[in-house]
C-alpha positions in Angstrom: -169.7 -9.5 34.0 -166.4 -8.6 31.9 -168.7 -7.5 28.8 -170.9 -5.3 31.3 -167.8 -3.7 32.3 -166.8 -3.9 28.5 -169.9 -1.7 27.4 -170.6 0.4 30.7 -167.3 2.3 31.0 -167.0 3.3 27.3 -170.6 4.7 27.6 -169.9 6.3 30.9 -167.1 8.1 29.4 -168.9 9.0 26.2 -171.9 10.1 27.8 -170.0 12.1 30.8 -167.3 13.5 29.3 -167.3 13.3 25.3 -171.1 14.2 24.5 -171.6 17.5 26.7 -167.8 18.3 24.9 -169.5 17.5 21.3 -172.8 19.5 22.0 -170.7 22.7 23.4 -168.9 23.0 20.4 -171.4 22.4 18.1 -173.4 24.8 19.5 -170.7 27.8 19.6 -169.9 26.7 16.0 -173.7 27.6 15.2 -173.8 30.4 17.1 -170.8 31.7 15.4 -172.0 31.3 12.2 -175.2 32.6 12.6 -173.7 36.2 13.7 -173.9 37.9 10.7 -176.8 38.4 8.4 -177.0 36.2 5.2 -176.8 37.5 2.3 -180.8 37.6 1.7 -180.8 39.2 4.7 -178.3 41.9 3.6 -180.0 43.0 0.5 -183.9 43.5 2.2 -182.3 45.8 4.8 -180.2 47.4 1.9 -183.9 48.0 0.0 -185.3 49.1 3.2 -182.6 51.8 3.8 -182.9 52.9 0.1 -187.0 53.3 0.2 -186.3 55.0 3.8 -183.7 57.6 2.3 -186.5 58.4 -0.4 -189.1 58.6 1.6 -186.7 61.1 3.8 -186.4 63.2 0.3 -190.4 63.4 -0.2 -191.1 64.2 3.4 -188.6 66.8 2.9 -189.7 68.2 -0.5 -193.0 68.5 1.7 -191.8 70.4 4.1 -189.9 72.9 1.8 -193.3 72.9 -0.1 -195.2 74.0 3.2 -192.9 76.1 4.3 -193.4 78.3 1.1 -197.2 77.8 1.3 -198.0 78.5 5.0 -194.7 79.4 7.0 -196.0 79.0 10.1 -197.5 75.3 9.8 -195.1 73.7 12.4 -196.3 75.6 15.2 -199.9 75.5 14.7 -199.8 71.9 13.6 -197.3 70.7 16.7 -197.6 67.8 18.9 -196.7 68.6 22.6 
């Protein structure tokens, strides 16, 4: 009975008290890390913003172009 009592209270204690501890802060450590964007993850959305600001430039350079060419292509091309 004494090494029952030897073994059962430790793993009462671990399982009650120093596991749901452990696998709180192990998770808050992950989520913590995982906040920010990785450093792959930084340059695709630094290649995406550059290949959105030119396609911002072309769409414009359209625009200027069709404005010169039929100025009043907005309003008879509009969706409402």
């Amino acid at each position: 009975m004494s090494s029952f009592v030897f073994f059962f209270i430790p793993t009462v204690i671990f399982l009650g008290v120093v596991l749901p501890l452990w696998l709180v802060l192990y998770y808050v450590s992950k989520w913590r890390s995982s906040k920010g964007l990785s450093v792959e993850d930084k340059q695709t959305l630094e290649a995406a913003m550059g290949e959105v600001e030119r396609l911002e430039s072309r769409l414009e350079t359209l625009e200027t172009i069709l404005d010169a060419e039929q100025p009043d292509w907005q309003t008879r091309h509009s969706v409402d």
